[in-house]
PyMOL CGO cylinders between C-alpha atoms (Angstrom):
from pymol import cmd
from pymol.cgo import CYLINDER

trace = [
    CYLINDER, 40.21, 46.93, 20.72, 41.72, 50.34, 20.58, 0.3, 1, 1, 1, 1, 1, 1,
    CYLINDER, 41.72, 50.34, 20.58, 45.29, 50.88, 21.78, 0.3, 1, 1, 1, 1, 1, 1,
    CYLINDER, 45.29, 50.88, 21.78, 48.09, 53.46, 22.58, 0.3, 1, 1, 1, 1, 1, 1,
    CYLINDER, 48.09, 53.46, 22.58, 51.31, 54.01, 20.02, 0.3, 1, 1, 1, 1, 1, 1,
    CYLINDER, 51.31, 54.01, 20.02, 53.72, 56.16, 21.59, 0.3, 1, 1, 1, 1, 1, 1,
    CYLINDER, 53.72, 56.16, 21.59, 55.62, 58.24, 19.16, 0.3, 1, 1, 1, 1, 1, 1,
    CYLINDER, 55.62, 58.24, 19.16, 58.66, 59.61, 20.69, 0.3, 1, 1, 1, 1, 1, 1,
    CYLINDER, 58.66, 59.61, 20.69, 59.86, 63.17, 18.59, 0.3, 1, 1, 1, 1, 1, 1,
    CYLINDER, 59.86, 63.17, 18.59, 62.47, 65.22, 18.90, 0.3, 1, 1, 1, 1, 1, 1,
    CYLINDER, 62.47, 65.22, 18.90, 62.66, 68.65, 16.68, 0.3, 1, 1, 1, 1, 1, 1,
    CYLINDER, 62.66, 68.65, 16.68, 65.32, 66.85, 13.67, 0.3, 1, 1, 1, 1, 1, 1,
    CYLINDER, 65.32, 66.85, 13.67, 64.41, 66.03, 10.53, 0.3, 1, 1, 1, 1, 1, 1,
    CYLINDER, 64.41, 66.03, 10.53, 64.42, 62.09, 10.90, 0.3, 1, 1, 1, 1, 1, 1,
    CYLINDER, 64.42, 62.09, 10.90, 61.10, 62.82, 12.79, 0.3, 1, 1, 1, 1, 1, 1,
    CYLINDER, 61.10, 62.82, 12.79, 58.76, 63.28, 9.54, 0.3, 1, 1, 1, 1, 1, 1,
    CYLINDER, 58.76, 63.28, 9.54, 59.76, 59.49, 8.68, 0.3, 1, 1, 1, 1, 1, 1,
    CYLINDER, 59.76, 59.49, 8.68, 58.67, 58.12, 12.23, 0.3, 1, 1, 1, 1, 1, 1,
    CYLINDER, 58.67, 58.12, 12.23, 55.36, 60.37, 11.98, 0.3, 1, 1, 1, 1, 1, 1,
    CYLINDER, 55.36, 60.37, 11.98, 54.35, 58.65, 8.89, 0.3, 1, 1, 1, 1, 1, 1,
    CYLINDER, 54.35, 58.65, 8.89, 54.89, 55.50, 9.71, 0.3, 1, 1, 1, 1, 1, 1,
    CYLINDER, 54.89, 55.50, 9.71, 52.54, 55.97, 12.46, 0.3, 1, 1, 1, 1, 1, 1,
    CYLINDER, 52.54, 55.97, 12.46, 49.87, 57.19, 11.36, 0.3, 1, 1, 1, 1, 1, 1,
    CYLINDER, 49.87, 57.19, 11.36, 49.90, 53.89, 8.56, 0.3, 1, 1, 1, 1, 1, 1,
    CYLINDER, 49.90, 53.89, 8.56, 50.09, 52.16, 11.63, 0.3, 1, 1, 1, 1, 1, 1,
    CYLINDER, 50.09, 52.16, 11.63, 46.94, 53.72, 12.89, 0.3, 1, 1, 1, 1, 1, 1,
    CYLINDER, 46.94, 53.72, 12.89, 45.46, 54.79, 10.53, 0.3, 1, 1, 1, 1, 1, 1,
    CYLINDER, 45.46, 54.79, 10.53, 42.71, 51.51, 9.81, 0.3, 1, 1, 1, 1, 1, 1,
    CYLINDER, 42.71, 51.51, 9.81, 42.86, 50.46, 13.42, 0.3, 1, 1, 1, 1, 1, 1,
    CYLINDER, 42.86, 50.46, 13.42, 41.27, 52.99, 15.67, 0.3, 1, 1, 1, 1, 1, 1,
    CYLINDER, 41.27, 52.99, 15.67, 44.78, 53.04, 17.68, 0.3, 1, 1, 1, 1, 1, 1,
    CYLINDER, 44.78, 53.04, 17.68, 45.21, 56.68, 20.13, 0.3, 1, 1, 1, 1, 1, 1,
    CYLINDER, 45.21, 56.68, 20.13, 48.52, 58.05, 19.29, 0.3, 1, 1, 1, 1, 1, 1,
    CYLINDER, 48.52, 58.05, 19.29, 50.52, 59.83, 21.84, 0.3, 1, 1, 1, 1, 1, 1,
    CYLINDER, 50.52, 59.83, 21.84, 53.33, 62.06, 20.14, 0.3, 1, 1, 1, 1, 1, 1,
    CYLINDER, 53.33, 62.06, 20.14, 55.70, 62.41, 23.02, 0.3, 1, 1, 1, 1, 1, 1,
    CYLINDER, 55.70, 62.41, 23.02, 58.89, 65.14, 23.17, 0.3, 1, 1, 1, 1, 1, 1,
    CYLINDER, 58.89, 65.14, 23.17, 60.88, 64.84, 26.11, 0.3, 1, 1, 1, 1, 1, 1,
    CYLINDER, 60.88, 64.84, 26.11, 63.41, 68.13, 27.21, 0.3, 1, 1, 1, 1, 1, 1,
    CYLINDER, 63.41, 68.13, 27.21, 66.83, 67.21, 28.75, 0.3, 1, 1, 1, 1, 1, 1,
    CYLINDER, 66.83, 67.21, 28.75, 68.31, 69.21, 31.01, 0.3, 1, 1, 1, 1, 1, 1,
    CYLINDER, 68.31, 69.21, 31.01, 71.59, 69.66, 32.26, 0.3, 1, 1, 1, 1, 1, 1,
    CYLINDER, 71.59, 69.66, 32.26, 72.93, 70.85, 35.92, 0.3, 1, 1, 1, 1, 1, 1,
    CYLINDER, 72.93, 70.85, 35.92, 75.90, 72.50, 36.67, 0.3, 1, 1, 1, 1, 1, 1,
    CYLINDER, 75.90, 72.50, 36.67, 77.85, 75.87, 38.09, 0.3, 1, 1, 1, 1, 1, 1,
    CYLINDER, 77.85, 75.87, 38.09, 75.73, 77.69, 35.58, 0.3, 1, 1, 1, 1, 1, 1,
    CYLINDER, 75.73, 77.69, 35.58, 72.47, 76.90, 36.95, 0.3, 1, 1, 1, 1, 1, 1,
    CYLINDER, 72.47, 76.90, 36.95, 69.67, 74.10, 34.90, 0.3, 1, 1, 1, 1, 1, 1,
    CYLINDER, 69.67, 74.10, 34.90, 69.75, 74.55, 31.60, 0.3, 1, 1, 1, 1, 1, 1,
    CYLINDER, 69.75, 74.55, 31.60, 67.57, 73.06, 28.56, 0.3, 1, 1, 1, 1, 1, 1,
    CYLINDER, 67.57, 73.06, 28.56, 70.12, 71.40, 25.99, 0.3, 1, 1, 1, 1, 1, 1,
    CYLINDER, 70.12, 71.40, 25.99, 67.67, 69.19, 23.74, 0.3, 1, 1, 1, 1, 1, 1,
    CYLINDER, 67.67, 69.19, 23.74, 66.47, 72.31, 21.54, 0.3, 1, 1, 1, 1, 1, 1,
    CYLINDER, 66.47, 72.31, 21.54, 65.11, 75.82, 21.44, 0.3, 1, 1, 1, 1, 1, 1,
    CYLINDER, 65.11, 75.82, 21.44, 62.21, 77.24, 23.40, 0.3, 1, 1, 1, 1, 1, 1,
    CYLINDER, 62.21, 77.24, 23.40, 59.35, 76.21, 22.22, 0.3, 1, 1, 1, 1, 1, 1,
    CYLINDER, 59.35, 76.21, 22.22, 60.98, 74.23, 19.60, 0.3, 1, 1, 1, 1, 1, 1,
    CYLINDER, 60.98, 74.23, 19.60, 59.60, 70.71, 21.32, 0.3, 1, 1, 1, 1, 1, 1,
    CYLINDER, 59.60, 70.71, 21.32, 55.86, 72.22, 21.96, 0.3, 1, 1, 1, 1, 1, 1,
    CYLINDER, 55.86, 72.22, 21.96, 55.61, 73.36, 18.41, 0.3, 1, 1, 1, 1, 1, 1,
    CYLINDER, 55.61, 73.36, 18.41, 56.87, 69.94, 16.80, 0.3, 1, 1, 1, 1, 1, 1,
    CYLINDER, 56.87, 69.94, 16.80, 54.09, 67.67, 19.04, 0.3, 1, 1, 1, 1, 1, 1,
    CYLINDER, 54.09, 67.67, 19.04, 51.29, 70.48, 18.01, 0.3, 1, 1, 1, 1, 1, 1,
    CYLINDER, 51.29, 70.48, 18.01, 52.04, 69.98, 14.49, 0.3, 1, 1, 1, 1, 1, 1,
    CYLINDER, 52.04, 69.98, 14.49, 52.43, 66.30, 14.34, 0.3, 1, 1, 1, 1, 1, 1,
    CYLINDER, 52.43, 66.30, 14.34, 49.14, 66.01, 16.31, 0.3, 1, 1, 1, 1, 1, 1,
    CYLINDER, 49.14, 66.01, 16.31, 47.37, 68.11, 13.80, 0.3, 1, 1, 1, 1, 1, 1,
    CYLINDER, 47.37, 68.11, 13.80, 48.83, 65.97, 11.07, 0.3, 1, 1, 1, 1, 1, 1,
    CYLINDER, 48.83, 65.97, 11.07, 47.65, 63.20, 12.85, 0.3, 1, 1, 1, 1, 1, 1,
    CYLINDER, 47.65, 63.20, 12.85, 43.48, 64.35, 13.51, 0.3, 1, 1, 1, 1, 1, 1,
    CYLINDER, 43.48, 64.35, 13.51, 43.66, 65.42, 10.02, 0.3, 1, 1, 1, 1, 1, 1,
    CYLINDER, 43.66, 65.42, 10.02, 44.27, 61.94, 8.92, 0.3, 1, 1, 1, 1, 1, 1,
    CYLINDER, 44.27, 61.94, 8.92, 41.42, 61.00, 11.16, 0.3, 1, 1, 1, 1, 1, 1,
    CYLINDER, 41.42, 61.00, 11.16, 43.41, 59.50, 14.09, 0.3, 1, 1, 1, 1, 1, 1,
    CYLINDER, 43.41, 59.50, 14.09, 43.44, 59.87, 17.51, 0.3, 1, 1, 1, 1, 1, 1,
    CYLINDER, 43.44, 59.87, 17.51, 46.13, 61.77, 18.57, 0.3, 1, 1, 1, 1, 1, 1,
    CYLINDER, 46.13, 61.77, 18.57, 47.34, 63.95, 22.15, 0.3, 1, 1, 1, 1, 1, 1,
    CYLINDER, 47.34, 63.95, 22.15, 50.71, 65.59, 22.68, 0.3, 1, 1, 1, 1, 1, 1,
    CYLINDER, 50.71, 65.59, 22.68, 52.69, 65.30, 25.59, 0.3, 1, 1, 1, 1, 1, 1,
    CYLINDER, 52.69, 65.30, 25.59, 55.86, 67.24, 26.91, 0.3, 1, 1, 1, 1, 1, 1,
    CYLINDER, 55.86, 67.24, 26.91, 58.34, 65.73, 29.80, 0.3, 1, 1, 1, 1, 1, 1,
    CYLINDER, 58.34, 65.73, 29.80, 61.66, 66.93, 31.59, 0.3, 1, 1, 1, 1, 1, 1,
    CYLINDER, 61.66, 66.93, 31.59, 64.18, 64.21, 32.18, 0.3, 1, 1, 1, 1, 1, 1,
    CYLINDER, 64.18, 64.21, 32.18, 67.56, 65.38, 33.61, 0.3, 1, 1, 1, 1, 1, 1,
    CYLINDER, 67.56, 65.38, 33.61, 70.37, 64.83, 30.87, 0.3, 1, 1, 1, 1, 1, 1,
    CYLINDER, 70.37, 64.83, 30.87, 71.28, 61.79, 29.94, 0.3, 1, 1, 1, 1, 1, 1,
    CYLINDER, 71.28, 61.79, 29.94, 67.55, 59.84, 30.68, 0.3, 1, 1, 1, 1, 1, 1,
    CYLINDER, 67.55, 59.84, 30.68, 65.36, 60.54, 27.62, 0.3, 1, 1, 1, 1, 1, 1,
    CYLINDER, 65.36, 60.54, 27.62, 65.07, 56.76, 27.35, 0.3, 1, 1, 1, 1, 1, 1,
    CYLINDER, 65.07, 56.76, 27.35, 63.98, 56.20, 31.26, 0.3, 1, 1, 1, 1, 1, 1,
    CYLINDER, 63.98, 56.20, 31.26, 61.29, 58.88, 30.46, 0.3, 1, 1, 1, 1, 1, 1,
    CYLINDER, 61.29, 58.88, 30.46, 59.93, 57.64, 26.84, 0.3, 1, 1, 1, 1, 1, 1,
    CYLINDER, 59.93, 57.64, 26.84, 60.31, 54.32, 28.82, 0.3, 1, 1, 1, 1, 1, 1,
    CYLINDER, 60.31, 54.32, 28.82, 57.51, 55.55, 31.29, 0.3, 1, 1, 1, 1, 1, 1,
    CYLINDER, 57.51, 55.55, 31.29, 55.68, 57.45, 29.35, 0.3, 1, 1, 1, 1, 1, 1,
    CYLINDER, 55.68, 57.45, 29.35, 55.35, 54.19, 27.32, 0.3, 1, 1, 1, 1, 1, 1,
    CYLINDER, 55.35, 54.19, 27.32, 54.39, 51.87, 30.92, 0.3, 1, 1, 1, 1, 1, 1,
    CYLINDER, 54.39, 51.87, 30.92, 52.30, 55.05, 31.93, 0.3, 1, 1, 1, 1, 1, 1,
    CYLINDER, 52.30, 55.05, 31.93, 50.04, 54.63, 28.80, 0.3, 1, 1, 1, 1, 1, 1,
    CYLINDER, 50.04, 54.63, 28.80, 50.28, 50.76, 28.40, 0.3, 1, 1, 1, 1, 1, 1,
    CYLINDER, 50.28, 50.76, 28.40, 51.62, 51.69, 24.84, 0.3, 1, 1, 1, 1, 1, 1,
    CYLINDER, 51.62, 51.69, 24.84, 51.48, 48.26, 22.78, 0.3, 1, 1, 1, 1, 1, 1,
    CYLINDER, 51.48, 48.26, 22.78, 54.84, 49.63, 20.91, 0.3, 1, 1, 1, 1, 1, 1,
    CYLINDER, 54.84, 49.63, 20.91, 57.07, 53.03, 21.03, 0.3, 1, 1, 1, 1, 1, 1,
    CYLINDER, 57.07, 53.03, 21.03, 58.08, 54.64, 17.82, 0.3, 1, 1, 1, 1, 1, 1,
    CYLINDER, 58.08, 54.64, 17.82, 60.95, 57.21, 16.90, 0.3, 1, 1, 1, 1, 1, 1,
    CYLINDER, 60.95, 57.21, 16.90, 62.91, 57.99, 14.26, 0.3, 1, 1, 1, 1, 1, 1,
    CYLINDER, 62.91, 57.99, 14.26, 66.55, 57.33, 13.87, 0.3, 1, 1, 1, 1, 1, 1,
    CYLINDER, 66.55, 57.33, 13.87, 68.89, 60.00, 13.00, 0.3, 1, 1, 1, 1, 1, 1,
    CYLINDER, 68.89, 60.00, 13.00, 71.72, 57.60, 11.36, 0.3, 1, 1, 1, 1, 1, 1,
    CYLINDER, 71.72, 57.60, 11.36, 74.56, 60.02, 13.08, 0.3, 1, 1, 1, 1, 1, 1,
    CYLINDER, 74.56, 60.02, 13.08, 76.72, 58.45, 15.49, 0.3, 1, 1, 1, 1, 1, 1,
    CYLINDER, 76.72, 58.45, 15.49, 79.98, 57.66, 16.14, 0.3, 1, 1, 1, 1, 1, 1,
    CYLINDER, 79.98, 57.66, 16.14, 80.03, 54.53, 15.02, 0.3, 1, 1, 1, 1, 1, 1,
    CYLINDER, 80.03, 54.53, 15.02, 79.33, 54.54, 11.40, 0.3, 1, 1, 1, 1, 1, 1,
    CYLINDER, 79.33, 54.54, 11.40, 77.71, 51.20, 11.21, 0.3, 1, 1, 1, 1, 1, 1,
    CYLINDER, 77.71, 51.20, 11.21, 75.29, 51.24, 14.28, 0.3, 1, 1, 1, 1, 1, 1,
    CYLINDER, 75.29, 51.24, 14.28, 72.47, 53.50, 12.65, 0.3, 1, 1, 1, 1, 1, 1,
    CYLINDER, 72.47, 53.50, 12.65, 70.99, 54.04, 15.72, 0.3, 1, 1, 1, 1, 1, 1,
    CYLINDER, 70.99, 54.04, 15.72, 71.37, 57.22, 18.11, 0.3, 1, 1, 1, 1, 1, 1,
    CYLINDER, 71.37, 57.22, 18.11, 71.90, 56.89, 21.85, 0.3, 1, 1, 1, 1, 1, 1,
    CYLINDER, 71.90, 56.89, 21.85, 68.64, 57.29, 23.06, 0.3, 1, 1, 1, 1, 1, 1,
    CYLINDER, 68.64, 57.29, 23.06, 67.03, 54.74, 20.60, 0.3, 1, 1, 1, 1, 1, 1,
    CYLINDER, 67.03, 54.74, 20.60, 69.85, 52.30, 21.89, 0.3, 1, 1, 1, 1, 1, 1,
    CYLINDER, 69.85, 52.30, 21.89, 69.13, 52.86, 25.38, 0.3, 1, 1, 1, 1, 1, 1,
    CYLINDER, 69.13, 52.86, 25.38, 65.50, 51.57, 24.37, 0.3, 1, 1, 1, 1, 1, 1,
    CYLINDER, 65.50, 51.57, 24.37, 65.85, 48.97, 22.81, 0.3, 1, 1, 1, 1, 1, 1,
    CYLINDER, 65.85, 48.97, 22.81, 67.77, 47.58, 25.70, 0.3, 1, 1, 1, 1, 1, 1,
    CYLINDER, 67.77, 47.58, 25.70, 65.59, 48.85, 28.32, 0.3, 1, 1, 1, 1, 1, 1,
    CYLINDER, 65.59, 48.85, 28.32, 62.07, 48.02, 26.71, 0.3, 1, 1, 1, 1, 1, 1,
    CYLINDER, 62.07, 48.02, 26.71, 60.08, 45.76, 28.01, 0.3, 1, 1, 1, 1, 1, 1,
    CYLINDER, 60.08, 45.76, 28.01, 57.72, 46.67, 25.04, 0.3, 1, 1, 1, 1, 1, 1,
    CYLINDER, 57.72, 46.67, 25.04, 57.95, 46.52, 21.43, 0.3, 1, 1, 1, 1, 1, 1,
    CYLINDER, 57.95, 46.52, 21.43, 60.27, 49.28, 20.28, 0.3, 1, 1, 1, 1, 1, 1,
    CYLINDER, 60.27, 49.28, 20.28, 60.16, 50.14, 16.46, 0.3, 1, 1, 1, 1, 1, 1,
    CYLINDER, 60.16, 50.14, 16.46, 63.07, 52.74, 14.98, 0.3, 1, 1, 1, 1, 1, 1,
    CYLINDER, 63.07, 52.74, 14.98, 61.94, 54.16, 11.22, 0.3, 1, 1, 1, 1, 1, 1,
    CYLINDER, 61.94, 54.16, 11.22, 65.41, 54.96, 9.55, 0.3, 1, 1, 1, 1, 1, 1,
    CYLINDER, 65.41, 54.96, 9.55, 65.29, 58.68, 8.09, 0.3, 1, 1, 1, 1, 1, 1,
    CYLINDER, 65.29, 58.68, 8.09, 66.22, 56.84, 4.58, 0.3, 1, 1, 1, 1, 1, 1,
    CYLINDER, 66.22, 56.84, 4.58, 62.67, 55.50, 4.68, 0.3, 1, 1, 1, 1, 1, 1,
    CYLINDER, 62.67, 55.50, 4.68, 60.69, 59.13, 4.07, 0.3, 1, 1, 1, 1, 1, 1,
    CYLINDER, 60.69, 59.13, 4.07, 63.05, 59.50, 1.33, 0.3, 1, 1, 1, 1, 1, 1,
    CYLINDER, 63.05, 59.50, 1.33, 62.48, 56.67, -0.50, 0.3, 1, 1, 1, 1, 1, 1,
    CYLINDER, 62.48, 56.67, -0.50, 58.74, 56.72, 0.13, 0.3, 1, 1, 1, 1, 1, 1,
    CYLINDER, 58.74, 56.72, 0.13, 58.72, 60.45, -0.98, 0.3, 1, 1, 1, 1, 1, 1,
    CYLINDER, 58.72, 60.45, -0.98, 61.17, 59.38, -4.39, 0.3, 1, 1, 1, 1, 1, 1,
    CYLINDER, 61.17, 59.38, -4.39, 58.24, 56.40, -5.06, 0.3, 1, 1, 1, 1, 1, 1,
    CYLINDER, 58.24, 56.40, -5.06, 55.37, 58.63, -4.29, 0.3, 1, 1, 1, 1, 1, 1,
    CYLINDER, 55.37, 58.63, -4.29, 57.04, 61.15, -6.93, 0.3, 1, 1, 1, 1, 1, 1,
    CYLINDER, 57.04, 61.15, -6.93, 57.34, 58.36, -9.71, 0.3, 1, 1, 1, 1, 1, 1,
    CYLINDER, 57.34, 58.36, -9.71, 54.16, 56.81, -9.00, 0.3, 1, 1, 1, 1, 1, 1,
    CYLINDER, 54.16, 56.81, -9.00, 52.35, 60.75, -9.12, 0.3, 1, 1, 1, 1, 1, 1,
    CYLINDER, 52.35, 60.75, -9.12, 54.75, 61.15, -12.77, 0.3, 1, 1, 1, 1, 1, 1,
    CYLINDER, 54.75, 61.15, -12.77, 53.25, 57.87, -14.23, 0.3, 1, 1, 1, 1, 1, 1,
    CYLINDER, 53.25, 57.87, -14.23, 49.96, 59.00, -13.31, 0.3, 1, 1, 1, 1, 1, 1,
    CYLINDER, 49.96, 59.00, -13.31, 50.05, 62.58, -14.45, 0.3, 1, 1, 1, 1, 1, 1,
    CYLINDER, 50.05, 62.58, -14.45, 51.76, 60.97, -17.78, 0.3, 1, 1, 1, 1, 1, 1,
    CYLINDER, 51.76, 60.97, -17.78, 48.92, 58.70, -18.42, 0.3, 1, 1, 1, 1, 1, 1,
    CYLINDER, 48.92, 58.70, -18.42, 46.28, 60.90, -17.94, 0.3, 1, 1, 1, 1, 1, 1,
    CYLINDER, 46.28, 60.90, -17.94, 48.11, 63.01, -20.46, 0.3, 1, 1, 1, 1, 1, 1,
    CYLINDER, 48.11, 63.01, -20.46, 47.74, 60.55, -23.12, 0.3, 1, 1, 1, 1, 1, 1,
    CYLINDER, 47.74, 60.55, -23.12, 44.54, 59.54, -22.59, 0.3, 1, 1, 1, 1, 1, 1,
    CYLINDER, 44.54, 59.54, -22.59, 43.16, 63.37, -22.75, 0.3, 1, 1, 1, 1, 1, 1,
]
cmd.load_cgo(trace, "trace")
């Protein structure tokens, strides 16, 4: 039966690392992903003002990651929210209820104040506020995938080497 993954992105780096482990998620199981950016905003004497990233920044990271996503041959829509600052999680949190996503994915940064908590403040908000599986892919994880997938591509460029 096919279901909804919601993959909550952001426009930093740790993002690749929740992508992937998506679509492996996905990939066999017919599962619709929706890759979700929320913008925060802030209010004050100077007016409402975006503070999560650049324009266009958000819109440009969904577009790619759905591309990524239909050329792997999943299902994939992007989706852009507002949330006033401070309630990223309440929005991935109904995104997530609006969809009747069977888990929520994002990436974790692995910067925050404390040095031993390696999650970020909106993935902790989650996993307290969830009443759905919530799964956070550790940045460390592309880079170790990406170190193994070099190796294993060395071996195999090495053995076809002897063999010619």
């Amino acid at each position: 039966m096919k279901k909804t993954v919601l993959l909550a992105v952001d426009t930093t780096s740790h993002v690749s690392a929740a992508a992937e482990m998506t679509r492996e998620l996905c990939r066999d199981n017919g599962d619709n992903v929706i890759v979700l950016h929320v913008h925060e905003f802030a209010v004050g004497r100077w007016g409402r003002m975006q503070v999560d990233c650049g324009d266009g920044e958000g819109e440009r990271v969904v577009a790619e990651i759905v591309a990524d996503m239909k050329g792997a041959g999943i299902s994939a829509d992007g989706e852009i929210r507002e949330a006033q600052f401070g309630h990223i999680a309440r929005n991935i949190l109904a995104a997530a209820d609006e969809h009747d996503a069977r888990i929520v994915v994002l990436g974790s940064s692995g910067r925050t104040d404390v040095p031993h908590l390696p999650f970020g403040s909106v993935s902790h908000r989650l996993l307290h506020s969830a009443r759905r599986p919530v799964l956070i892919v550790p940045r460390q994880l592309a880079v170790e995938r990406t170190s193994h997938q070099v190796e294993r591509t060395s071996r195999q460029t090495a053995a076809v080497t002897e063999a010619g």
